[in-house]
N, C-alpha and C positions, 0 to 999 in steps of 0.2 A: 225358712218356715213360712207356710203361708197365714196371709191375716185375715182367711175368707172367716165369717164369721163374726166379725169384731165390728161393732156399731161406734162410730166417731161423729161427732160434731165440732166441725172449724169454724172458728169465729174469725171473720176479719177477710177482704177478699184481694189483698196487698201481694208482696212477693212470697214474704212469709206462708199464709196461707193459704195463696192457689200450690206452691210448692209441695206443701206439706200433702194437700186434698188430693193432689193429683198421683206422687210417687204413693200413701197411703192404698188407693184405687188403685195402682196397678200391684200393689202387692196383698188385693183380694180382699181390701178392707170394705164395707159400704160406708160409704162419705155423704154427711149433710152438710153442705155452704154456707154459712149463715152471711151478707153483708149489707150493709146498713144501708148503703148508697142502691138508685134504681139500678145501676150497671156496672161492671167492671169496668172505673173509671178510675184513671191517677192522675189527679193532678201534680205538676213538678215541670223539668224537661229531661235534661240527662243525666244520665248517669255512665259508672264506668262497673264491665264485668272483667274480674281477673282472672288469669289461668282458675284459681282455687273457685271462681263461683262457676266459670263455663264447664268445669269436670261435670258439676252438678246436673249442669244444663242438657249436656251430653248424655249422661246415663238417662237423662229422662226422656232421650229419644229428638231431644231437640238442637242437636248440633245444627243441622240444616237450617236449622229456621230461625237459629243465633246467626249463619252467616248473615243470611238473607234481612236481617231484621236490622244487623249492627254494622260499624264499620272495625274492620281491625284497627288497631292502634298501633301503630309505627313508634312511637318514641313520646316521651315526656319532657316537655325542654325549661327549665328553670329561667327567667328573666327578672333581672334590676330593675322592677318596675318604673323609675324615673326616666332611665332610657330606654328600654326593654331589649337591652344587650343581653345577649346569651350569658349565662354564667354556666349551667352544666347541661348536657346535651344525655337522658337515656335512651339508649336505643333498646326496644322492645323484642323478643326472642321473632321468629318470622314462622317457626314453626310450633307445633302443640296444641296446647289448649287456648294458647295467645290472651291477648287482654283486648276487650273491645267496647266501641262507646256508645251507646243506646239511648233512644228517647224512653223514657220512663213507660209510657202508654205502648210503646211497641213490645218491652218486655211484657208488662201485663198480659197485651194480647199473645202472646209468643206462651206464655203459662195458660194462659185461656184454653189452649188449642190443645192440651196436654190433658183435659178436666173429661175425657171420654168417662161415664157411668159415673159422677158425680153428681148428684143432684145438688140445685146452687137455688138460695129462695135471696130474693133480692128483697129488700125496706124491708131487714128485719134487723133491727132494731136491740141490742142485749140492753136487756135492765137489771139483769144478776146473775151470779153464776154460785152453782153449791157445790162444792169440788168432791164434800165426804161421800162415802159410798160406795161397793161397788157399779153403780148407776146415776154420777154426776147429773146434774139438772140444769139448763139455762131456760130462765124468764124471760123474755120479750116483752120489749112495751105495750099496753093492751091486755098482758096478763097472760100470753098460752107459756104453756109450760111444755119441754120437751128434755128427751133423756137420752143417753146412749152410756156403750160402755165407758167412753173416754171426750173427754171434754179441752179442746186443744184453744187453746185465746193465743192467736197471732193478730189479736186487735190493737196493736204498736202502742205510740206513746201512753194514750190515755186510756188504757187497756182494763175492761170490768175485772177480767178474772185474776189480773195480777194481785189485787189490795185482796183478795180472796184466799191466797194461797199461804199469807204466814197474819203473825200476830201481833200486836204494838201497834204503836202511833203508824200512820201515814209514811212513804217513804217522800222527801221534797225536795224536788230538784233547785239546782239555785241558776242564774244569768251568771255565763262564763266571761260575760263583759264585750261580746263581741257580736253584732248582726251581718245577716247575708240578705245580699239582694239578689234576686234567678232572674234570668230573660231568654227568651229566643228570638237572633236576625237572622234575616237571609245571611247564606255562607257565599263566599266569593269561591266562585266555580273553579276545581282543583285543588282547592285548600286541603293542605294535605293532614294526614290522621294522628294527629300529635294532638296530645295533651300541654298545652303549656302553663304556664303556673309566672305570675308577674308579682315580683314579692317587693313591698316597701315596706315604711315605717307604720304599724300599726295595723298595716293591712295587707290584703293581699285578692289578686284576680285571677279564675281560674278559665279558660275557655278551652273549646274542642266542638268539630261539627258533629254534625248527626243528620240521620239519612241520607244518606251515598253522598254527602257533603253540602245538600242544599238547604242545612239551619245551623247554625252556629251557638251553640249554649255557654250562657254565661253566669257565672256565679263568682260574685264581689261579696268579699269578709270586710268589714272595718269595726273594729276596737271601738266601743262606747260606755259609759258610764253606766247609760240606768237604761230597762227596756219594760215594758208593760206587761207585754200577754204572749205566749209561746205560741205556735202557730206558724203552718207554710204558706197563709194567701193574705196576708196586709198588704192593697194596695200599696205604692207609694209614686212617686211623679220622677221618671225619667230623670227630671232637672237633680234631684238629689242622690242620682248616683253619678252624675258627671261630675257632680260637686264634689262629693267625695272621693274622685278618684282623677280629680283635675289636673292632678302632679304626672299622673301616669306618660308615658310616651309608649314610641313605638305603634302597632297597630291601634294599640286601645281606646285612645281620641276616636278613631272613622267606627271603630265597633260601635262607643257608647251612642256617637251621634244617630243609630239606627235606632236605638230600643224606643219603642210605644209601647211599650207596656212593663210594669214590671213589678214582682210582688216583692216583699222584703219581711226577714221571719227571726228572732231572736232564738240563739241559740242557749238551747241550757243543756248541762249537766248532770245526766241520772245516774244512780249507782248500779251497779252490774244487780239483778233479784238477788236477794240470800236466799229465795226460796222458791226453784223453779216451777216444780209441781206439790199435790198434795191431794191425797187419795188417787183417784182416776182421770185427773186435769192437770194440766202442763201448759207452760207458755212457751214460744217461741220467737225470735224475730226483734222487731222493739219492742213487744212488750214487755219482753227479758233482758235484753243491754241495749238499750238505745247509745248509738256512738255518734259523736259531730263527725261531720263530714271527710276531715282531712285526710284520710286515709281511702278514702273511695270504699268504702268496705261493709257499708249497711247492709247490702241489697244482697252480697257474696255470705255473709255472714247469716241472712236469714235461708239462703240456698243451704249453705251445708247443716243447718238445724234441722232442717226439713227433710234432709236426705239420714241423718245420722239417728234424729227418732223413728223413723219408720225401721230403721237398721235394728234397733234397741229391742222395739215392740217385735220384730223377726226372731230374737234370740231368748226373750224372757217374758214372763208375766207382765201384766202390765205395770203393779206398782215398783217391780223392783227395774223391770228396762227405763222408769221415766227415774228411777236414780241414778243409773246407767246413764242416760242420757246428757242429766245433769253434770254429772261428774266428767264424761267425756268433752263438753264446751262448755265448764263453766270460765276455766284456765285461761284456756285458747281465745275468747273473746275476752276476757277481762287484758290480755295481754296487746290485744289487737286496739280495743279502745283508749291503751297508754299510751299506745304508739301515735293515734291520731291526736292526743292529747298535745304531747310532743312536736308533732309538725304545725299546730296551732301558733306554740311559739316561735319558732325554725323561720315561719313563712315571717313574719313579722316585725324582725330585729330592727334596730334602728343605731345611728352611730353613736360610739365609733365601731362598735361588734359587726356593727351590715356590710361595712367593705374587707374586714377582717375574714369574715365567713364567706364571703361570695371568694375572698382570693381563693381559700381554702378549697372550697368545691371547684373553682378551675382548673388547679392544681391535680385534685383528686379525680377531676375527668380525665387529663391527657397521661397520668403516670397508669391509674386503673379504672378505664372510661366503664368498668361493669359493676364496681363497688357501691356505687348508692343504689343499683336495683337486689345487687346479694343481700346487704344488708337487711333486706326484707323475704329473703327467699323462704323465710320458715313460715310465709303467710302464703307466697304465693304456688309453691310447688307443692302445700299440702295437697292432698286428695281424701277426700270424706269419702269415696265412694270405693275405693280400696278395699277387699273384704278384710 
């Protein structure tokens, strides 16, 4: 069915809601952009898209421009961070929808390119959102007021229209105990397309290149006691992620000694919404399950939202597709962010369990070298785009 006719306003100009503006617009809907920032800008560096978010990406006409943009990902290889000996080696499927690893601002642009008959108004600013209505309404700072049929907040963590959409107190995320530090160095020419993952006592380092292999992205977890303020851009000084991560071997010494630069952000813990939409507005994205990182899965997770409400809004009215909607991921992401939950502790173990579990996974590589990527295959062979 088509959605020509139907007036929407997307909040937020992230993956979640170029995603949603864009599949939305080609399926006849008129789309209004709203995003705070002058441009469609992400700060971050990389990330990882899986078979389940490139289907997404694909139906959206943008396969080409996923190759172009990312590199395939060859394999994930587990290391002893002390030494940085191999413990398990995944090798990555060669054919399909494949997994690939992206600078954050490349996907943006790569969604960007997707936004044909979108109109996008940049510094604008939400200051409220009225969900009840057939004719939801968003405020802007400065006071204009604007309406459409549907009112979509893929405004992420600290998102206006979530606190909007149910009733009671505040929902308050807590400190999972644990911060990340992000950087980008030059990559050594050839480095090949592997995700690897260097796991100690407490903590753990994740590296992989980006762009046809000439920057190398790095993201450092370490376990802490107390943290301030949530947030992806707290300077912090080079010296304090060597320090922390001083024990390391293998390549991660010559990595660390590159970074000039690098932000560091505490992670917290928010609960899946109890209450996705209400009347004619819906969230999407993080503003609906924000998940920590371990599972690579945010940015896949806000594709297939994006592809599965436009899907809903094709088959039903509006208020009953956005419980459609709901009910169709609310399951599937709550299940997806146990499982990142899970690897949080996985990566982190400390003795005597740390040489216990790495035997176990060597073990588990040479008897059934495809068993830790199965184990997840109900994330990554879904297809949201399946009719």
């Amino acid at each position: 069915m088509t959605l020509a006719g139907l007036d929407v306003i997307v909040i937020g100009g992230g993956v979640a809601g170029l995603a949603a503006a864009a599949r939305l617009r080609q399926c006849g809907a008129q789309v209004l952009l709203l995003e705070q920032a002058g441009a469609f800008r992400e700060v971050g560096a990389g990330l990882q898209i899986s078979p389940n978010g490139a289907r997404v990406l694909g139906a959206l006409g943008l396969e080409g421009a996923l190759s172009q943009a990312a590199l395939r990902a060859r394999a994930v290889v587990l290391r002893a961070g002390g030494s940085g000996q191999q413990v398990l080696r995944l090798e990555l499927p060669h054919s399909g929808a494949g997994f690939h690893l992206v600078h954050r601002a490349d996907l943006i642009s790569l969604l960007e390119s997707a936004l044909g008959g979108v109109e996008t108004r940049f510094v604008a600013q939400v200051a409220q959102v009225s969900p009840d209505g057939p004719r939801p309404s968003v405020t802007l700072h400065g006071g204009e007021r604007l309406s459409a049929d549907l009112v979509l907040g893929a405004d992420g963590l600290h998102s206006v229209l979530r606190p909007a959409l149910h009733e009671g107190p505040p929902e308050t995320p807590f400190f999972t105990g644990q911060v990340a530090w992000r950087a980008l160095i030059p990559a050594t020419p050839g480095a090949p397309a592997e995700a690897q993952v260097f796991m100690g006592p407490g903590c753990h380092l994740v590296s992989y290149p980006l762009r046809g292999g000439g920057l190398r992205n790095i993201v450092a977890v370490q376990e802490r006691r107390t943290w301030v303020s949530e947030g992806w851009n707290h300077p912090d000084t080079p010296e304090n992620l060597r320090a922390a991560f001083a024990g390391f071997g293998g390549p991660v010494p010559e990595w660390l000694a590159q970074v000039r630069q690098v932000f560091l952000w505490g992670l917290f813990r928010h609960p899946v919404a109890r209450h996705w939409h209400r009347g004619h507005a819906a969230i999407l994205g993080d503003a609906a399950h924000p998940t920590l990182p371990f599972m690579a899965q945010g940015a896949n997770m806000a594709l297939e939202d994006a592809w599965q409400l436009a899907q809903c809004l094709q088959q039903a009215p509006i208020a009953r597709a956005l419980q459609e909607y709901q009910t169709a991921r609310r399951a599937r992401v709550a299940r997806v962010i146990a499982a990142a939950n899970r690897n949080a502790r996985n990566y982190h173990l400390r003795p005597p369990l740390a040489p216990v579990a790495h035997a176990g996974l060597r073990l588990m590589s040479r008897l059934r070298p495809d068993a830790a990527l199965r184990q997840f295959s109900w994330i990554y062979d879904f297809d949201v785009t399946r009719p």
